[in-house]
N, C-alpha and C positions, 0 to 999 in steps of 0.2 A: 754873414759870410765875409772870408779874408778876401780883399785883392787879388792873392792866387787864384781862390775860385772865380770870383767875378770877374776879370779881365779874359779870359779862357772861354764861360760860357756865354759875355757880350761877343764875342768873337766866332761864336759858333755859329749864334743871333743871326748878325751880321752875314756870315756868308750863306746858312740856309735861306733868308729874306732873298739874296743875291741870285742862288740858284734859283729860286722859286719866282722869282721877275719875270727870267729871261725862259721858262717852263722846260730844263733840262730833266727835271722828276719826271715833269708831265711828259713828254716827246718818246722820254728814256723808258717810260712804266708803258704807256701805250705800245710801245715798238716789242716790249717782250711780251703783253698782251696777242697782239698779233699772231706774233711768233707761237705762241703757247697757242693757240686757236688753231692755226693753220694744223700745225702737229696735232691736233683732235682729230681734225677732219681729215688729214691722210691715212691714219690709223680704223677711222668710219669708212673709208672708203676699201681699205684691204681687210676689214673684216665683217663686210656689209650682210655677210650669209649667216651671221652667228647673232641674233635679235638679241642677248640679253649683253652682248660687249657693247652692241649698236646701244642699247638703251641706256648702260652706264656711259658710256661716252656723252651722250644726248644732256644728259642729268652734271657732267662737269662742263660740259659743253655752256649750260644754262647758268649753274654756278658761276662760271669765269666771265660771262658778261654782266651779269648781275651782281656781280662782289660789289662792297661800298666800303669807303676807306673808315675809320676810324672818327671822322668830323662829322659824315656822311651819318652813320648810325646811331651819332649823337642826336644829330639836328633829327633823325626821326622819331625820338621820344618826345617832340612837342607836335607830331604832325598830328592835324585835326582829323584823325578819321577811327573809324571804331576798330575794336581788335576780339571782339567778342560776339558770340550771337546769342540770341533768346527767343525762346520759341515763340510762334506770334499765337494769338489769340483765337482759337479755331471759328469760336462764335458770337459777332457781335452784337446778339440781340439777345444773348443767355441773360437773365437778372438773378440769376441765381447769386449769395453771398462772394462766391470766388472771383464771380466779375465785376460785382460793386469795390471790393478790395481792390482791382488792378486797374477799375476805373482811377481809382483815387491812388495808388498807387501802383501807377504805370511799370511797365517792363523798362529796362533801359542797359544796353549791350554799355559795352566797358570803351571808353573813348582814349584813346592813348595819349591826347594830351593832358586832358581833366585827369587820367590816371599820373603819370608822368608830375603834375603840378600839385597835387593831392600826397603822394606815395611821398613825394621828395624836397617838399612846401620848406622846412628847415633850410635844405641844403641851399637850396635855389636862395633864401634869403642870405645865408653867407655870400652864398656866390654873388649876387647885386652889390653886396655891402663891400666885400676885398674888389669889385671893378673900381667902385667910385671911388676907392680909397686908393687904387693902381693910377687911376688917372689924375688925382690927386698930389700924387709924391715929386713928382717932375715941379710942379708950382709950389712947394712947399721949402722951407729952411733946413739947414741942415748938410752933414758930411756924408752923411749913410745913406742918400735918396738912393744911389745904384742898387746897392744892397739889401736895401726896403723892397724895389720895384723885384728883381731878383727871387725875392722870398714868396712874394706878393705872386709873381707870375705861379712858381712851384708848389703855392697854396690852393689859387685856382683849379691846376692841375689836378691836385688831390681831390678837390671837393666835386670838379667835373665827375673824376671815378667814382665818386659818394653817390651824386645825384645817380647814376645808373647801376649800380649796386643794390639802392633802396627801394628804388623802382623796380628792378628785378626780382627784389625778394617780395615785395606787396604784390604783384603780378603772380608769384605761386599759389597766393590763394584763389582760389573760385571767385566768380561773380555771387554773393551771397544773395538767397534767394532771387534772381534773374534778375535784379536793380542793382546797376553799378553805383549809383548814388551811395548804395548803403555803403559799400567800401572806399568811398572818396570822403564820407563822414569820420569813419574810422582811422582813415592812415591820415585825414588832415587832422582829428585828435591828437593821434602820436606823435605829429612833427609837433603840434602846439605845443603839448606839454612840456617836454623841456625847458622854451621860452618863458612858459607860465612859471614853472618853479624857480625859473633863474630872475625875473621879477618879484616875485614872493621874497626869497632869501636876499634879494639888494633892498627891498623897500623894508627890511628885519633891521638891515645894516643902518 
């Protein structure tokens, strides 16, 4: 990137860091929260005889406190909790073949980090590799470190949208036969491969 750009978008940097110190987003974003709430509940209140305005009010009413920002629904594609269920086992004393089978290969609901670190394993390695190399450039030689860092931040960017993208589309599929395992085997195949053939073809070189 030219100067033009860089001077412009350190400067933008610079003063969103600023506003976001002193929490004028935050004071500003809550104050219309409020605002926006209060005007639910006046409208619940003038139309408390009519159940189903009452109940769509109720349902944005839940929405607008429960919203999460864009960081927020990131960081919960690594939270450790399950997002699936599996039916449980009605009887644990059957020995029939179908429960030697689930003895040995248990049921297991779909976990949204193991999904998450599984579905997106590729991207999350870039993504490690361009931090070390972000916090890297500052210590490093050179004319073009602003530039580099710059590039480096808008590549992260990109790949953050990757990692939740791939996760999203490996999430379309079903839990295949009731063990998420089996799909954490699979989509970490997929991201492997890539790596693999790009190792193949340098070690050719």
């Amino acid at each position: 990137m030219t100067p033009k750009i860089t001077i412009p978008l350190f400067l933008i940097i610079i003063v969103f860091l600023f506003v976001d110190y002193y929490g004028f987003f935050y004071y500003y974003a809550n104050s219309k929260k409020v605002e926006y709430l209060s005007k639910i509940e006046e409208v619940k209140e003038r139309s408390s005889s009519d159940t189903i305005i009452v109940s769509y009010l109720d349902e944005m009413l839940y929405d607008a406190v429960n919203r999460k920002n864009i960081f927020q629904q990131f960081a919960m594609l690594f939270e450790n909790e399950d997002v699936s269920h599996t039916p449980d086992i009605s009887d644990k004393n059957d020995n029939s073949d179908s429960f030697e089978i689930e003895r040995i290969f248990p049921l297991c609901e779909r976990n949204q980090l193991w999904h998450t670190a599984t579905a997106s394993s590729f991207w999350i390695l870039c993504l490690v590799l361009l931090s070390i190399m972000l916090l890297y450039i500052p210590f490093s030689s050179g004319d073009n470190r602003l530039n580099s860092m710059f590039g480096m931040i808008i590549g992260i960017g990109g790949i953050t949208l990757l990692i939740w993208v791939t996760q999203w589309l490996f999430g379309l599929i079903p839990v295949i036969l009731g063990r998420a395992y089996i799909n954490y085997i699979v989509q970490l195949a997929v991201n492997l491969l890539p790596i693999i053939l790009f190792a193949i073809k340098s070690k050719k070189k």
